[in-house]
C-alpha positions as CSV (number, residue, x, y, z in Angstrom):
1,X,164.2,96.1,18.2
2,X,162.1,98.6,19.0
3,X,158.1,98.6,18.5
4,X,156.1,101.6,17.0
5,X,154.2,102.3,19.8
6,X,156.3,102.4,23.2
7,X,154.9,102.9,27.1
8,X,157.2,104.2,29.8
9,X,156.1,102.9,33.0
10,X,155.6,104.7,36.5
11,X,157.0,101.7,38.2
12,X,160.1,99.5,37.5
13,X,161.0,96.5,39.7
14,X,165.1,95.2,39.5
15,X,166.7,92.9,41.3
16,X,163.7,93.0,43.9
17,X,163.4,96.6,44.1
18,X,160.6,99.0,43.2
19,X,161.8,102.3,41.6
20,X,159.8,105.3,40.6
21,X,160.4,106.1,37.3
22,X,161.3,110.8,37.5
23,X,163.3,111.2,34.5
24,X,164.2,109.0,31.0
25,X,167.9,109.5,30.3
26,X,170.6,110.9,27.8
27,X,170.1,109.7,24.5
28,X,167.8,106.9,25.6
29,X,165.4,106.5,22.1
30,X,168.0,108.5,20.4
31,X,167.7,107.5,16.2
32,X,164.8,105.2,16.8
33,X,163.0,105.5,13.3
34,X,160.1,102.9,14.0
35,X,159.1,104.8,17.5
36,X,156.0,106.6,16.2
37,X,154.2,106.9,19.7
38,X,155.0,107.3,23.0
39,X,153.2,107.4,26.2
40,X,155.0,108.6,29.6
41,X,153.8,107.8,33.0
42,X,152.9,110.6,35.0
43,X,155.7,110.6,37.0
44,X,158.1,111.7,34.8
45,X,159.7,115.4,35.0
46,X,162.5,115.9,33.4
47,X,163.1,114.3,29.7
48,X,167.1,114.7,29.3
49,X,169.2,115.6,26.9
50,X,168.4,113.8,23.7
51,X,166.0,110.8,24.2
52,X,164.2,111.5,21.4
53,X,166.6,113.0,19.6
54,X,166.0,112.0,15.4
55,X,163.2,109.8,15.7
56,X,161.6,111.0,12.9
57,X,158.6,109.1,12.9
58,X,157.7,109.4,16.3
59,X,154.8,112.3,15.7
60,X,152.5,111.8,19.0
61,X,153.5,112.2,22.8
62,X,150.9,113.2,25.5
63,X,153.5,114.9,28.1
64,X,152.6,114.2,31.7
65,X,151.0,116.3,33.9
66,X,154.4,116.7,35.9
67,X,157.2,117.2,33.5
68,X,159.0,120.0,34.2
69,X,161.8,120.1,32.4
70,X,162.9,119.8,28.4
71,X,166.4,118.9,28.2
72,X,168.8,120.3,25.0
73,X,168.1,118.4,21.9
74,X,165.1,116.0,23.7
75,X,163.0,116.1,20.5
76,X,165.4,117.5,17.6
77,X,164.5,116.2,15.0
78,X,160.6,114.2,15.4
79,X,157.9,114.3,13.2
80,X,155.5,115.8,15.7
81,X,153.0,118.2,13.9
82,X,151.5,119.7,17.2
83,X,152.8,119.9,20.5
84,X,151.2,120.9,24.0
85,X,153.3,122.1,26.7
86,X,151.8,121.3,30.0
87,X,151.2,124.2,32.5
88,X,154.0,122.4,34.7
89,X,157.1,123.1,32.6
90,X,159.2,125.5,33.6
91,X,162.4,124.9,31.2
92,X,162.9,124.3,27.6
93,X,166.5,123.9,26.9
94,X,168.4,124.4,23.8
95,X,167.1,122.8,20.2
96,X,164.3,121.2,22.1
97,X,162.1,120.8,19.2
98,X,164.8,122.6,17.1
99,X,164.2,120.7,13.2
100,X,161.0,119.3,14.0
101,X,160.5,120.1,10.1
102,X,156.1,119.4,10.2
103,X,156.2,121.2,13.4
104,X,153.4,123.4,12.8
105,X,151.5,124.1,16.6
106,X,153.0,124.7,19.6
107,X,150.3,125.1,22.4
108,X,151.2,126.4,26.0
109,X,149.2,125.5,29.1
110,X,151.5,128.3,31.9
111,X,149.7,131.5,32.7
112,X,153.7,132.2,32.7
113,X,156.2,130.9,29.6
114,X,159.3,130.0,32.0
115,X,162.7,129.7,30.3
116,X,162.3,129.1,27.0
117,X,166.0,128.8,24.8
118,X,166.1,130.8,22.0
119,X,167.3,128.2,19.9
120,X,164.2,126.0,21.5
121,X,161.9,125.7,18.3
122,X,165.0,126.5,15.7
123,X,164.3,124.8,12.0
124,X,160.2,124.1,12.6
125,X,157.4,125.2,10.2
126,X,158.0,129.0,9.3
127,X,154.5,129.8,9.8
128,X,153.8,128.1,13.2
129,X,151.6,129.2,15.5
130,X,152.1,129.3,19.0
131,X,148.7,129.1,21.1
132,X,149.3,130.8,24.2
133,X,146.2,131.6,27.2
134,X,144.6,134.4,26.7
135,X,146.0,136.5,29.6
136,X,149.4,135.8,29.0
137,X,149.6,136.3,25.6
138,X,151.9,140.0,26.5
139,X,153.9,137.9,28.8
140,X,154.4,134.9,26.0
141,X,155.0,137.7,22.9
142,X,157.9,139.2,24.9
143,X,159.5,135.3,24.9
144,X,158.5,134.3,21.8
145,X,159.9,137.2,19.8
146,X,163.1,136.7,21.0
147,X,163.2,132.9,19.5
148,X,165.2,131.8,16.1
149,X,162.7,131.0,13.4
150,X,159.5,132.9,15.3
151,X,159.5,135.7,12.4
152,X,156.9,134.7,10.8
153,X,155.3,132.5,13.7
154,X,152.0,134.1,14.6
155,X,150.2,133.8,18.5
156,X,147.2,132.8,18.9
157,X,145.1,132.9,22.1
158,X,142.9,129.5,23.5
């Protein structure tokens, strides 16, 4: 059982030892249709490969301010409206936020987009916007275009 609102810690203690909580693993939440909120410690940077994957209630996640990576699949699937994509994150693998079906803002902190999949925000909102900063926006449009599904996205600057 599963609550609808979930912390991950910074700090776990087992069998005596204190561990720092970096990443949350493969398929860790995976199908967990209760989980409608999530909050991650601050340590985390790297969400793998499906932890989120079809929870699709879970529509609110603050991202820590050192994630760096989006694993394939991570959050296929949720019912997340808006996203913001901290400045830290360099990587977002493939299907990402691919069938995120209400998906319908996608705001990036980076001066610079990083590697973005093509497949990244396959199956959101057709009409999505993707707020980018203002001086990046030629740097973002180059990325962007190339995505499946960005057709008839629109940028938008902060």
């Amino acid at each position: 059982y599963l609550p609808a609102s979930l912390e991950i810690p910074s700090k776990v203690v087992y069998s005596g030892n204190t561990y720092t909580v970096t990443e949350i693993g493969n398929y860790a939440f995976q199908k967990c249709k209760k989980l409608e909120k999530i909050k991650l410690s601050n340590n985390i940077t790297t969400i793998h490969e499906s932890t989120f994957q079809n929870c699709s209630n879970l529509k609110n996640v603050k991202f820590p301010k050192k994630l760096k990576s989006i694993k394939s699949c991570a959050f296929y699937g949720t019912g997340f409206e808006k996203v913001t994509i901290p400045k830290t994150v360099n990587k977002i693998n493939f299907r990402a936020f691919a069938c995120c079906k209400n998906l319908k803002k996608i705001t990036f902190k980076a001066n610079k987009p990083g590697n973005i999949n093509k497949y990244a925000f396959e199956g959101i909102k057709k009409k999505a916007v993707f707020d980018v900063p203002n001086k990046s926006i030629s740097k973002y449009k180059k990325v962007l275009q190339k995505l499946i599904g960005f057709k008839k996205g629109k940028i938008v600057v902060k």
